[in-house]
N, C-alpha and C positions, 0 to 999 in steps of 0.2 A: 144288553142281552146278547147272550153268545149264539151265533146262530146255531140252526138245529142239526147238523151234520155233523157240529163241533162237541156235539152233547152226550156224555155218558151218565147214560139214565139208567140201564138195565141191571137189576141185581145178580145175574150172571155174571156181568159185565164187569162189575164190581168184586164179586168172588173168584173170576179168573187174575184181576189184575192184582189182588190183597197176595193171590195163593203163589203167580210168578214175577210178580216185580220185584224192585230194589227200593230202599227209604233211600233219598234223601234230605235230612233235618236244616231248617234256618233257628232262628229267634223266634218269629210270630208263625210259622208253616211247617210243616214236613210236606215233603211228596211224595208219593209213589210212584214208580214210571216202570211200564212194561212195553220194552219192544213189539209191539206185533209180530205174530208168528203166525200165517196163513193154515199153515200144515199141522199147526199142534190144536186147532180147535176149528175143524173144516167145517162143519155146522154152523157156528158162528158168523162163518162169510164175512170175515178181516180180509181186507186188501192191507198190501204195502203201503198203501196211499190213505191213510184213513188218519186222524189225529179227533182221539174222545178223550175229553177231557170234562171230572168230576170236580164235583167242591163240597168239603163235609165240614163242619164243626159239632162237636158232640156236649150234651148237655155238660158234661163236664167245666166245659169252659165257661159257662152262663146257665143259668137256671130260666134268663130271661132272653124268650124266641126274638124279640125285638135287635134286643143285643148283637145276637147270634147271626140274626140276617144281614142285620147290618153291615158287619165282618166279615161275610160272604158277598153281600153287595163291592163290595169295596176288593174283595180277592177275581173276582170276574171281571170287574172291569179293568182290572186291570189283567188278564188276560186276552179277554178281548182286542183292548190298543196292540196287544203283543199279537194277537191274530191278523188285526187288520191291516197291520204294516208287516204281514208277512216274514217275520220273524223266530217262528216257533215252527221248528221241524215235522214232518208228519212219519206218520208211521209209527208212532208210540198210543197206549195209553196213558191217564195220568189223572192222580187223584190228588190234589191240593187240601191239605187239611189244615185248621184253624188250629191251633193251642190256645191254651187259656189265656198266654199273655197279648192274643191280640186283640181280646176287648178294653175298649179302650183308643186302642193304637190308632192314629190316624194313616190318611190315607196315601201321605207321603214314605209312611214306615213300612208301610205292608204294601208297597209297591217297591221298595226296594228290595224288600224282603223276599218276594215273589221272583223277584228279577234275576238273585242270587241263589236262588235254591234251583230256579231251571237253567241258570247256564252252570251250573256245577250239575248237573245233570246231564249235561250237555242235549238240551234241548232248544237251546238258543241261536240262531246262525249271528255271524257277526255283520255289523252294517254296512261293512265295505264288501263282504263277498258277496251281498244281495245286488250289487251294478256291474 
C-alpha cells in the first residue's frame, strides 16, 4: 500500500491534473503528470515538496472488478518499490492509468512498463545520482 501522503484521492485533485498535465503513453499505462504549481491553485495548498500519485483503470479494459484491481494491485506496487528506494521525484502530480492490454499482463511486464513511462516522463532520478 502507498502510503497516505503519496495518495491522490481528491476529485479536484484529479480535474486539476486531467485539465494541466501532459500524457505520457507506454504499452500497458499512460501517465499523466502535472508539475505542481503552488500559485496557480493557492486553495489547494501544494507545496513544491509534495509527490500524489493516482491509479485508474476504466471499465473499458475489463467488465470484471476482479481483473481490474488486480492490474492496479500490480501498478502500485510497483510504484511503491519506486517510492521506497526513493527514486521518484516530488513535486509533480501523476496519474497512472491501466489500458485494456494490461489485463492479463503479468507483473514483470507492467513493471517495466511503469518504469518506462515515468523516466520518459522524467520523473525518475537515476541510481548513481541518489549517493
Amino acid at each position: 500500500m502507498i502510503p497516505k501522503e503519496y495518495r491522490l484521492k481528491h476529485m479536484k485533485d484529479f480535474d486539476i491534473l486531467f485539465k494541466d498535465g501532459r500524457f505520457v503513453g507506454g504499452k500497458y499505462v499512460m501517465c499523466k503528470v502535472w508539475k505542481i504549481d503552488p500559485t496557480k491553485y493557492p486553495k489547494r495548498k501544494y507545496t513544491i515538496n509534495d509527490l500524489k500519485i493516482g491509479f485508474v483503470i476504466g471499465v473499458k479494459a475489463s467488465k470484471s472488478a476482479v481483473k481490474r484491481n488486480s492490474a492496479k494491485r500490480k501498478m502500485r506496487e510497483v510504484v511503491r518499490l519506486l517510492i521506497k528506494d526513493e527514486r521518484v521525484i516530488r513535486g509533480y502530480m501523476v496519474s497512472i492509468m491501466g489500458k485494456k492490454e494490461i489485463i492479463g499482463a503479468t507483473y514483470n511486464d507492467i513493471e517495466i512498463d511503469v518504469f518506462n513511462v515515468l523516466k520518459r516522463a522524467g520523473l525518475l532520478l537515476d541510481v548513481k545520482s541518489k549517493t
